[in-house]
C-alpha positions as CSV (number, residue, x, y, z in Angstrom):
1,X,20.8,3.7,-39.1
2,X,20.0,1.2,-41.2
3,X,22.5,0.5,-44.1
4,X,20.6,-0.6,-47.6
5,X,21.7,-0.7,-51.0
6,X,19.0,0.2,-54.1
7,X,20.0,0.1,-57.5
8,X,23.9,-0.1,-56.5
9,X,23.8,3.2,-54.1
10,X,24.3,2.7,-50.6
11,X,21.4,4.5,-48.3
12,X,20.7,5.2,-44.8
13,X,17.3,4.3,-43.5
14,X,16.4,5.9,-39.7
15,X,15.7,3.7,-37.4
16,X,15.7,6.2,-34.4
17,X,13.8,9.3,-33.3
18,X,17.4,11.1,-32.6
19,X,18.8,10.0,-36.3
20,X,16.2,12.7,-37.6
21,X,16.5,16.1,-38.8
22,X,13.9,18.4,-37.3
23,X,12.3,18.7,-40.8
24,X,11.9,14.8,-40.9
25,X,10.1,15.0,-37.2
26,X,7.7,17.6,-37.8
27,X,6.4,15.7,-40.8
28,X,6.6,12.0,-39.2
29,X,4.7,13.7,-36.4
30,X,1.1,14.0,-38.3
31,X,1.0,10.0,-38.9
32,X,2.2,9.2,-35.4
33,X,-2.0,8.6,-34.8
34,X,-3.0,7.1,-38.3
35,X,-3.3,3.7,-38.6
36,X,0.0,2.3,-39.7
37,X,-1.7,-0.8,-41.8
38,X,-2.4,1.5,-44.4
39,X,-0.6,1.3,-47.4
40,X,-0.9,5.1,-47.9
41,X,0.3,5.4,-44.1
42,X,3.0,3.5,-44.8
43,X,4.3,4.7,-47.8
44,X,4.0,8.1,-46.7
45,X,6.5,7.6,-43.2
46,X,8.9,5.5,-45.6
47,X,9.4,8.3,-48.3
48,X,9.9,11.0,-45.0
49,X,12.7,8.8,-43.2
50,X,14.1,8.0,-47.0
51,X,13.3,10.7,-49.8
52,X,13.9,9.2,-52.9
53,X,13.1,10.2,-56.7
54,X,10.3,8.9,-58.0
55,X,12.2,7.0,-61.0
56,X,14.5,5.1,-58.9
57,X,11.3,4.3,-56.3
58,X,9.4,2.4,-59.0
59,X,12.5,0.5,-59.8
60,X,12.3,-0.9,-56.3
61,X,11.0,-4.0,-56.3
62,X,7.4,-4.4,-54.5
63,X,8.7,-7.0,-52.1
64,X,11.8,-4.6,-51.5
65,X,9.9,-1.8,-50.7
66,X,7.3,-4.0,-48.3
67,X,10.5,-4.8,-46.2
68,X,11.9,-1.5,-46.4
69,X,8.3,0.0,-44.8
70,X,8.6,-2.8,-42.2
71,X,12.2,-1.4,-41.0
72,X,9.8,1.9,-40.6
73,X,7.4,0.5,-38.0
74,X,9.4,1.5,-35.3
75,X,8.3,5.0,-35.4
76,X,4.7,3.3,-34.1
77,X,6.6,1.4,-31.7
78,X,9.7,3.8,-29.7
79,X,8.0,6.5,-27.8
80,X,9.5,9.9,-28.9
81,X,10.4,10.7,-25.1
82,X,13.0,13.6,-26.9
83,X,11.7,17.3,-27.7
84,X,11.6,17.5,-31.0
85,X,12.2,21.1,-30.9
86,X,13.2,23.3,-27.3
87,X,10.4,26.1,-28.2
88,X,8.3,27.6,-30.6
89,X,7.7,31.5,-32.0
90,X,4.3,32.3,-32.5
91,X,2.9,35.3,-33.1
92,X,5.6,37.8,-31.2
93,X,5.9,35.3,-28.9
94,X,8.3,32.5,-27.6
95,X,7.2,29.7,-25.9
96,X,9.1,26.9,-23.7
97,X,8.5,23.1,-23.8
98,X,8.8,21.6,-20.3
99,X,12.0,19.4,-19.6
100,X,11.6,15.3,-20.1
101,X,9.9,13.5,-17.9
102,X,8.3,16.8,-16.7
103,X,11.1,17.8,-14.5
104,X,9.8,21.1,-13.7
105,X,6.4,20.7,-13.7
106,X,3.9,21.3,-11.1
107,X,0.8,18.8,-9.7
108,X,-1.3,22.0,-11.3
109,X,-0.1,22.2,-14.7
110,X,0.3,18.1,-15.2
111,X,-3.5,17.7,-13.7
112,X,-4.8,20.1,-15.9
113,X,-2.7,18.7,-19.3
114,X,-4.1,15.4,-18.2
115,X,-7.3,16.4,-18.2
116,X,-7.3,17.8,-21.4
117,X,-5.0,15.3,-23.3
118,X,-8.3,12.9,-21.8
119,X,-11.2,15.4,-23.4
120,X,-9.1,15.1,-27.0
121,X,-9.2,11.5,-26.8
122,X,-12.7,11.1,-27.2
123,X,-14.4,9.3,-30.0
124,X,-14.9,13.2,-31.1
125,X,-11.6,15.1,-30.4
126,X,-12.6,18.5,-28.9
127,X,-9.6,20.4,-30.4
128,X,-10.5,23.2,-27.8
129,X,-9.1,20.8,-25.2
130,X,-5.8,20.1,-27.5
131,X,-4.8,24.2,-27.6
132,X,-5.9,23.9,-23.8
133,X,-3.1,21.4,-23.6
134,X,-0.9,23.0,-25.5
135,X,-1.4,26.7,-23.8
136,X,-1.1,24.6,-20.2
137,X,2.5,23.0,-21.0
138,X,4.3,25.8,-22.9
139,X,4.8,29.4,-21.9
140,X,7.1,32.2,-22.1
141,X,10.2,32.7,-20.4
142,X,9.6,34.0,-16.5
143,X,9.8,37.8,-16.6
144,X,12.9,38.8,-15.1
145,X,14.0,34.9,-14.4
146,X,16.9,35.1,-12.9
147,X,18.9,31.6,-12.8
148,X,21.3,32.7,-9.6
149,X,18.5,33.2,-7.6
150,X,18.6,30.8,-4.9
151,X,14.4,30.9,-4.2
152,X,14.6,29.8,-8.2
153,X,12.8,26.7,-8.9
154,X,14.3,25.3,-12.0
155,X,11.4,26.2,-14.7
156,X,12.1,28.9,-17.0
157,X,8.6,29.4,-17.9
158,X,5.9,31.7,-16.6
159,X,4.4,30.2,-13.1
160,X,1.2,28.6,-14.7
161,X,-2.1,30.5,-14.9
162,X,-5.3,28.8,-15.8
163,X,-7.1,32.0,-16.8
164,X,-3.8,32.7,-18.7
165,X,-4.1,29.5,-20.5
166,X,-7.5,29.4,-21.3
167,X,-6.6,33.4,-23.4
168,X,-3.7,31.6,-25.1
169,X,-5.6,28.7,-26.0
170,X,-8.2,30.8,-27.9
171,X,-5.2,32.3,-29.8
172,X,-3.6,28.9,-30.2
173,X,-6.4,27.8,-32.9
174,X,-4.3,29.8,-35.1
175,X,-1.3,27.3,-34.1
176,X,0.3,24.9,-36.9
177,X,-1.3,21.9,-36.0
178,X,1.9,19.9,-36.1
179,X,3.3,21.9,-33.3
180,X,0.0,20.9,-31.8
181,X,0.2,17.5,-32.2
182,X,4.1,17.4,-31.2
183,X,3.2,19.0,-27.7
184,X,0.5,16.4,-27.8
185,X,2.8,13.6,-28.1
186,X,5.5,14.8,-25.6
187,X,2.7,15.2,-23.4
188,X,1.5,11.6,-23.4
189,X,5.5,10.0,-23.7
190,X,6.4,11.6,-20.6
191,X,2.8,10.2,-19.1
192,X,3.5,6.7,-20.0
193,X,7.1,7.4,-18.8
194,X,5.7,8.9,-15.4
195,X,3.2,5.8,-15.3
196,X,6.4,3.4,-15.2
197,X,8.5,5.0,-12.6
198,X,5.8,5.6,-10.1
199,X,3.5,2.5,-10.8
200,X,2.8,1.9,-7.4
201,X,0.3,5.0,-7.3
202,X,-1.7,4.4,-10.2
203,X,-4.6,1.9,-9.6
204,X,-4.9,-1.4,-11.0
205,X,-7.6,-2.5,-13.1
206,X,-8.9,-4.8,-10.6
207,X,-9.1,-1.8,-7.8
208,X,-11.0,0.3,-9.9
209,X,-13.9,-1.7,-9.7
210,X,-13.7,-1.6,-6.0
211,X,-14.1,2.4,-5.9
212,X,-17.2,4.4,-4.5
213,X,-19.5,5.0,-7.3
214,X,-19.4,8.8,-8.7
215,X,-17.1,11.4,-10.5
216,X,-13.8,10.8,-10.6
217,X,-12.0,14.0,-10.6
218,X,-8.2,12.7,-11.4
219,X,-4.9,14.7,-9.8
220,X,-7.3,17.1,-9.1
221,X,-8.2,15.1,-6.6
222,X,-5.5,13.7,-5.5
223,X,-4.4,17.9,-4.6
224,X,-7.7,18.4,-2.9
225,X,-6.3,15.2,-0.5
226,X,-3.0,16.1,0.0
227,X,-4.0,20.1,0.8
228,X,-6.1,18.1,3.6
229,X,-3.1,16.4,4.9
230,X,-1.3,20.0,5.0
231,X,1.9,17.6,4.3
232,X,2.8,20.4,1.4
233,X,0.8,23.4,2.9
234,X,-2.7,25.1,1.8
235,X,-4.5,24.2,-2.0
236,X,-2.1,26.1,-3.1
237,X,0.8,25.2,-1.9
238,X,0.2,21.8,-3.1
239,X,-1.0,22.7,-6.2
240,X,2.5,24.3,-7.3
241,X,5.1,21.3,-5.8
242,X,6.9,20.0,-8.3
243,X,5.6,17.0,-9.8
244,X,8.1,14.6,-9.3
245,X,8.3,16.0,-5.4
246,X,4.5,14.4,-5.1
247,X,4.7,11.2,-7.0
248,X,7.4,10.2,-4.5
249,X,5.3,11.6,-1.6
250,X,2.4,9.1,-2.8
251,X,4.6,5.9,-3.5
252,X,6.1,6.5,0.0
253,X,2.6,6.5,1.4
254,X,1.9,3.7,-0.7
255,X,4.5,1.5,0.8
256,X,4.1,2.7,4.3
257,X,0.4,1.3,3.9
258,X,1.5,-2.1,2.8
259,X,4.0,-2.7,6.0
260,X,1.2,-1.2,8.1
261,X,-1.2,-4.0,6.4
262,X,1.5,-6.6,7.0
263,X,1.8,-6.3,10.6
């Protein structure tokens, strides 16, 4: 927190995603893609992260209040890596986030977010693609999940279902878009979090240009050449390893490659 006195009454100002009430996130959440030069932008993320009555805001001072909006920038800057909330209800339903840093995840489910969270950033979001993201990542509870079980894999949720999905997702247009855009930006945190651990296995600009002209067809991909192998079994198989189980797969490959290239 920030400590800051106006008109002779000590305030707190956030200046961290876990100093905020849930209320504060899910409002901060719909300017986390507007531009944050605008005044209005601004202005509007301030009065969130500090309420304060109108009377005693125009007493500010208009240099005052330009600092105080700077002190607010870091909500364009600090990835929100923390769920801002564990689930959602929607219509009869509960449905679970996945853990940070996709934890349980499988290759299936992240390939498929990716490739949506890539169709809604277009220069003309298909907002299709966003509920397809959001039906991917967060299900209901397993039926009959039982925790003891020693064949349990860690993830509460439902085993992922692409036909599944795509029925929720048409359902999902009824969805507040800020839980929308919340899943959104947990998606995309945990991606650039994913990116840093395992940065060995994500290509560098400059080997881009050295691929084979023609589609490129992401992780899904990536399972269609590890099923090959066999390494983790059949499509299937693969498909449904945990997440974290294949990025360390490919990083060991990765390294293997560059001793082999030394010798």
């Amino acid at each position: 927190m920030i400590n800051c006195k106006i008109d002779g009454t000590d305030y707190q100002l956030p200046d961290a995603w876990n100093e905020l009430s849930e209320k504060q996130l899910l409002h901060l959440v719909m300017y986390l893609y507007a531009d944050p030069k605008m005044p209005k932008v601004r202005m509007a993320v301030f009065n969130i992260l500090l309420p304060l009555k109108p009377a005693l805001l125009r007493a500010i001072h208009p240099q005052d209040i330009f600092r105080l909006q700077e002190a607010c920038s870091w909500v364009w800057e600090k990835p929100l890596e923390q769920k801002i909330f564990q689930q959602f209800d929607f219509e009869g339903r509960t449905y679970l986030l996945p853990e940070p840093n996709f934890e349980n995840v499988c290759l299936i489910e992240f390939a498929m977010a990716d490739f949506y969270a890539k169709a809604f950033s277009r220069p003309t979001p298909d907002f299709t693609s966003l509920e397809l993201l959001v039906a991917t990542l967060c299900r209901p509870e397993a039926p009959g999940l039982d925790m003891d079980d020693p064949e349990w894999n860690g993830d509460p949720r439902e085993k992922y279902n692409s036909k599944i999905a795509e029925r929720r997702a048409q359902a999902f247009s009824r969805l507040p878009m800020q839980i929308k855009i919340v899943v959104l930006y947990y998606f995309l945190s945990g991606q650039k979090s994913l990116q840093e651990q395992y940065s060995e296995i994500y290509e560098h600009p400059e080997e881009k240009t050295k691929r084979a002209s023609g589609p490129n067809f992401g992780w899904i991909e990536a399972i269609d050449n590890l099923a090959e192998e066999g390494t983790f079994g059949d499509w299937d198989k693969t498909a449904y390893a945990n997440l974290h189980t294949i990025c360390f797969h490919l990083r060991k490959k990765y390294y293997r490659r560059k001793d082999e290239s030394r010798q």
